[in-house]
KOLPAGU-146254 format. One record per atom (N, C-alpha, C): residue in three letters; x, y, z. Coordinates in pm, whole numbers, plus 32768, in hexadecimal, padded with zeros to 4 digits. Layout:
alaXYZ
...
! end
This chain:
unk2484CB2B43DE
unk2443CAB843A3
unk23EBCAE7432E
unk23EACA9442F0
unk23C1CA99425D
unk2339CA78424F
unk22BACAA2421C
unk225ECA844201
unk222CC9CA41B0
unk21FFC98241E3
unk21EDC9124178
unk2190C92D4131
unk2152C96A40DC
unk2118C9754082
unk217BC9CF4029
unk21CCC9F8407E
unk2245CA354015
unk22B8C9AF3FCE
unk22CAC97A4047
unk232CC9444010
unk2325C8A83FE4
unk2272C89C3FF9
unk2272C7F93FB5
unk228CC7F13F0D
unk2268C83B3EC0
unk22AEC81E3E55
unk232EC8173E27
unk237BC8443E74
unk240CC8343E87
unk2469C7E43E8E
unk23F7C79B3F1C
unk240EC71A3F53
unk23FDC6973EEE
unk236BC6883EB6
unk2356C62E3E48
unk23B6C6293DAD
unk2404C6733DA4
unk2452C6973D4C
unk24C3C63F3D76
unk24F0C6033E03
unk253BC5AA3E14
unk24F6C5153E16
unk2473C5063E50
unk2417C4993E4D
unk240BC44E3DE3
unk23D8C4BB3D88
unk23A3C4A03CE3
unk2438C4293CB9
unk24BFC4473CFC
unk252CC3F93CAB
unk2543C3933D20
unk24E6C35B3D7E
unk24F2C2FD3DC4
unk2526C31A3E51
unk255DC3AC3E5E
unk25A6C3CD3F07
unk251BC3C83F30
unk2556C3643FD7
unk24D5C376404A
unk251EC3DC40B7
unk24B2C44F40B8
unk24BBC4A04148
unk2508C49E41CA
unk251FC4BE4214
unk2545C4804271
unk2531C51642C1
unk24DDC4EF4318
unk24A0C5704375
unk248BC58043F6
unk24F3C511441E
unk2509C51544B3
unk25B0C4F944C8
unk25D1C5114537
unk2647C5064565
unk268FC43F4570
unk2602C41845B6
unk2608C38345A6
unk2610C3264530
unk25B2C38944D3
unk25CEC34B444C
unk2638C3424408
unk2690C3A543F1
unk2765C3B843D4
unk2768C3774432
unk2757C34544B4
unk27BDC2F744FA
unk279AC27944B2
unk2712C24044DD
unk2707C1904482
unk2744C19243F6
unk2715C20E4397
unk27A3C1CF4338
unk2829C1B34330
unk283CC2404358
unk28F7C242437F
unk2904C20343C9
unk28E6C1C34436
unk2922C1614473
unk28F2C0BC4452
unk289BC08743CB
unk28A9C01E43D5
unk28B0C0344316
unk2900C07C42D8
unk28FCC0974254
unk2982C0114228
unk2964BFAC41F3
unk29CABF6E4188
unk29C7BFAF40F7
unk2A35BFC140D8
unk2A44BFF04041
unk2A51C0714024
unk29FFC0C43FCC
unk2A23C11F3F9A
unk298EC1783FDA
unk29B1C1EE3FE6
unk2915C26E4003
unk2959C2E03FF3
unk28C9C3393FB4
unk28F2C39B3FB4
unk2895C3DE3FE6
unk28C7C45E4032
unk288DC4B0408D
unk28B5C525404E
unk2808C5684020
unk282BC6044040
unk27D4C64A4051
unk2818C6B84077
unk27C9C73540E2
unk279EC78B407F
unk270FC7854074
unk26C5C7D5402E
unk26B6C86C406C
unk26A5C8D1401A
unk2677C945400F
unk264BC9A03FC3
unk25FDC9DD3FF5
unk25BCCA603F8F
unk25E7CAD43F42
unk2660CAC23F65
unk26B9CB383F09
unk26CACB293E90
unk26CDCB743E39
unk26E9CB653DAE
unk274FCB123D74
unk27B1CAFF3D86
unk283CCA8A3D70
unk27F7CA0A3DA6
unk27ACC9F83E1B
unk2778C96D3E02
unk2721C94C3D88
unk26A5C9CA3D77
unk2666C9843CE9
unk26AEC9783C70
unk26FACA043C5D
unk2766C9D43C06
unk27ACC9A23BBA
unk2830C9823C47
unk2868C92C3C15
unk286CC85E3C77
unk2853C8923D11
unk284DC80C3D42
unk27F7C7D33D14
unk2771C7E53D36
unk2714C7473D07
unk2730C7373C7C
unk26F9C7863C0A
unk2728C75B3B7D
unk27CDC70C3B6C
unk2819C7413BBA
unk28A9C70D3BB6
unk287FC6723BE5
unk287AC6523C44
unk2841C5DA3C89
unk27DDC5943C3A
unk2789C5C63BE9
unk26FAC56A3B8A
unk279EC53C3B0C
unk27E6C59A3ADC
unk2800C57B3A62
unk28A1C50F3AA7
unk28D8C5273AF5
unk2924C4B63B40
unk28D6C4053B3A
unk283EC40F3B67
unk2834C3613B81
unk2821C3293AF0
unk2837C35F3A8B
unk282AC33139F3
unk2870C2EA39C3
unk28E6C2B53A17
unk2938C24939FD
unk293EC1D53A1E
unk298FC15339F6
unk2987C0C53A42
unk297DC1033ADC
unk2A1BC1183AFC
unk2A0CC1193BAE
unk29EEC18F3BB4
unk299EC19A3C42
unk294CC1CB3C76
unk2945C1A33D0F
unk290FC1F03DAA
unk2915C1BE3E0F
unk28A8C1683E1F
unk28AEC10A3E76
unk2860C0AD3EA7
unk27DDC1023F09
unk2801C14E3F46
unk2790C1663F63
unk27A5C22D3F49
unk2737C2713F6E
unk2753C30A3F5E
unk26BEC33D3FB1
unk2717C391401D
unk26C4C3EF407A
unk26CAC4744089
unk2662C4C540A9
unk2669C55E40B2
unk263FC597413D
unk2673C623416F
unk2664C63841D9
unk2671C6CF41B6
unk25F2C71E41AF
unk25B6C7AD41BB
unk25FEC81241E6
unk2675C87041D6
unk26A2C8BE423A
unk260FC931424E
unk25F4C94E42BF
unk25ADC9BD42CB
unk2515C97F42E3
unk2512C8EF42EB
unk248AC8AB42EB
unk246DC88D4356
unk2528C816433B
unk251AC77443A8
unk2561C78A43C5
unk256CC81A443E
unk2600C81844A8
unk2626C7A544D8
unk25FBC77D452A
unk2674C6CE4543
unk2686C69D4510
unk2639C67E449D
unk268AC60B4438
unk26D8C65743FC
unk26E6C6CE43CD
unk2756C734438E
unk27DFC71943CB
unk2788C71D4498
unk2800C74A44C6
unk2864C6C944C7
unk2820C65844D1
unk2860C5D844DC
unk2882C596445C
unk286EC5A04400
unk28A2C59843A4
unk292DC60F436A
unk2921C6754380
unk29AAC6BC4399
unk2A0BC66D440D
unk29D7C6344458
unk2A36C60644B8
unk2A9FC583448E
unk2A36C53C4417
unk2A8EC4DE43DE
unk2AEFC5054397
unk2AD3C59E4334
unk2B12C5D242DA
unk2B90C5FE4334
unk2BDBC60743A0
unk2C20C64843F1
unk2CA1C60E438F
unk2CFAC633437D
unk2D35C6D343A7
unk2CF7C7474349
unk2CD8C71142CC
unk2C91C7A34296
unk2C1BC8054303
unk2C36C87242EE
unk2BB8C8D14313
unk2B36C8C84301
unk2AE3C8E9433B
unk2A6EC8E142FA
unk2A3AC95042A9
unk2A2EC90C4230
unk2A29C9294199
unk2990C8E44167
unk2948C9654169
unk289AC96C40D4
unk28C8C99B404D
unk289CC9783FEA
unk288AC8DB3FE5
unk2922C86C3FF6
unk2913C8064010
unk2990C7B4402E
unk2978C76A3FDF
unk29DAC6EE3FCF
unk29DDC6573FA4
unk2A21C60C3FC7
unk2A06C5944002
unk2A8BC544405F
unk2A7AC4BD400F
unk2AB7C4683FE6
unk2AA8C3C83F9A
unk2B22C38B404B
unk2AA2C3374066
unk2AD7C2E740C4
unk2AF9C238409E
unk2B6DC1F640DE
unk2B5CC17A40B0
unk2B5DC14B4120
unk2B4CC0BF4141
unk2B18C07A41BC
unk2B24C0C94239
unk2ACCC14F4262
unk2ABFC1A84294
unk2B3BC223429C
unk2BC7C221425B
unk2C2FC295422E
unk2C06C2DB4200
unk2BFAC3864216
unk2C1BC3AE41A3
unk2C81C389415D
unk2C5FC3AF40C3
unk2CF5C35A4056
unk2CE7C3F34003
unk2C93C4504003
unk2CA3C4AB3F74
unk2C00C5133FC3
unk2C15C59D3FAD
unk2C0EC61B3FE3
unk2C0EC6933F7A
unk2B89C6EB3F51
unk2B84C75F3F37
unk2B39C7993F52
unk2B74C81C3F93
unk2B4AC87B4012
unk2B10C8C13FA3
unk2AEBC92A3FD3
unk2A90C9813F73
unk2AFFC9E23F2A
unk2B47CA133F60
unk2B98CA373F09
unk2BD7C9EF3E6D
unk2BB8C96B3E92
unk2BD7C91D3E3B
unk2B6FC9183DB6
unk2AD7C97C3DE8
unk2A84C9483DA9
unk2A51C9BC3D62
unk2A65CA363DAC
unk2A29CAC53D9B
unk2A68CADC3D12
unk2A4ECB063C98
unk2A7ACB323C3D
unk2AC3CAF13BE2
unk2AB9CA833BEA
unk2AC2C9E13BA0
unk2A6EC9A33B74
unk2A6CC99E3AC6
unk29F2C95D3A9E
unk29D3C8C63ABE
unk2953C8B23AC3
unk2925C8193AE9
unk297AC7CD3A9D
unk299AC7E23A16
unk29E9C78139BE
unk2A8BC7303A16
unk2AB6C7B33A7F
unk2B47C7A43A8B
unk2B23C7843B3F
unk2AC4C7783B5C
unk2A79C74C3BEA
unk2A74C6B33BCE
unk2A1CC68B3B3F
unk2A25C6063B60
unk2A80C5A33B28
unk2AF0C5F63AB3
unk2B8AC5993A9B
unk2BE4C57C3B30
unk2BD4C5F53B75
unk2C02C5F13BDC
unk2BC8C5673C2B
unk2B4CC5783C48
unk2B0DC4E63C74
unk2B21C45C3C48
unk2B0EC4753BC4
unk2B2EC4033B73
unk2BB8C39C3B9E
unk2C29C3FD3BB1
unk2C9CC3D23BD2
unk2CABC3A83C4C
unk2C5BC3EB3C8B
unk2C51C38A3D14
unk2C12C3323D0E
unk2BA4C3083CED
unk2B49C2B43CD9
unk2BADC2173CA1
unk2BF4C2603C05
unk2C43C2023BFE
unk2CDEC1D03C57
unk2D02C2373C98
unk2D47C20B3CF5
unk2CECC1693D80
unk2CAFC1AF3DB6
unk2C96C1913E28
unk2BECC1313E0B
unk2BA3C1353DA5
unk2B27C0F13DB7
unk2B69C0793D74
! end
């Protein structure tokens, strides 16, 4: 587990663009299970490819018309249950820091594991988004 004074600035770096927390296990369940529309969920972390390329990938993604209806974050290394339960929605992928899942009326619809993210600039993190976004929001 991760220090919070380490990793609240990290955290606000998803806030600052409107994601609310989600830091309990119960909390991923009330969304994912009563989510209409579009969300996006992702699993924050402290590794270098999240500052990177995920969150910047993700800030420069909501710059378009569509965009998800709502957007939540869940700490790997913070908020074990909500990590862990929120990976549980992500099933069949692995569990993957940093992640990104775009859910629509609670589906996943669109998925990038960290591999997807490690060594990929934010620019090609959030066309990637974008296209989902315009697919599915």
């Amino acid at each position: 587990m991760y220090p919070v004074e380490l990793t609240t600035p990290m955290a606000k770096e998803l806030n600052r663009l409107g994601f609310e927390s989600l830091t309990t296990a119960e909390q991923v369940d009330e969304v994912m299970n009563n989510q209409e529309g579009t969300a996006l969920v992702v699993v924050n972390s402290v590794c270098g490819c999240a500052a990177a390329n995920a969150r910047p990938g993700v800030a420069l993604s909501l710059d378009g018309e569509k965009k998800p209806q709502r957007m939540v974050t869940v700490f790997a290394g913070v908020d074990r249950e909500a990590t862990e339960k929120a990976r549980e929605y992500m099933l069949p992928y692995p569990p993957s820091s940093p992640s990104i899942g775009l859910f629509k009326d609670g589906k996943l619809v669109h998925f990038l594991e960290r591999h997807h993210i490690e060594g990929r600039p934010a620019e090609m993190i959030a066309a990637n988004l974008k296209m989902a976004y315009e697919r599915f929001c």
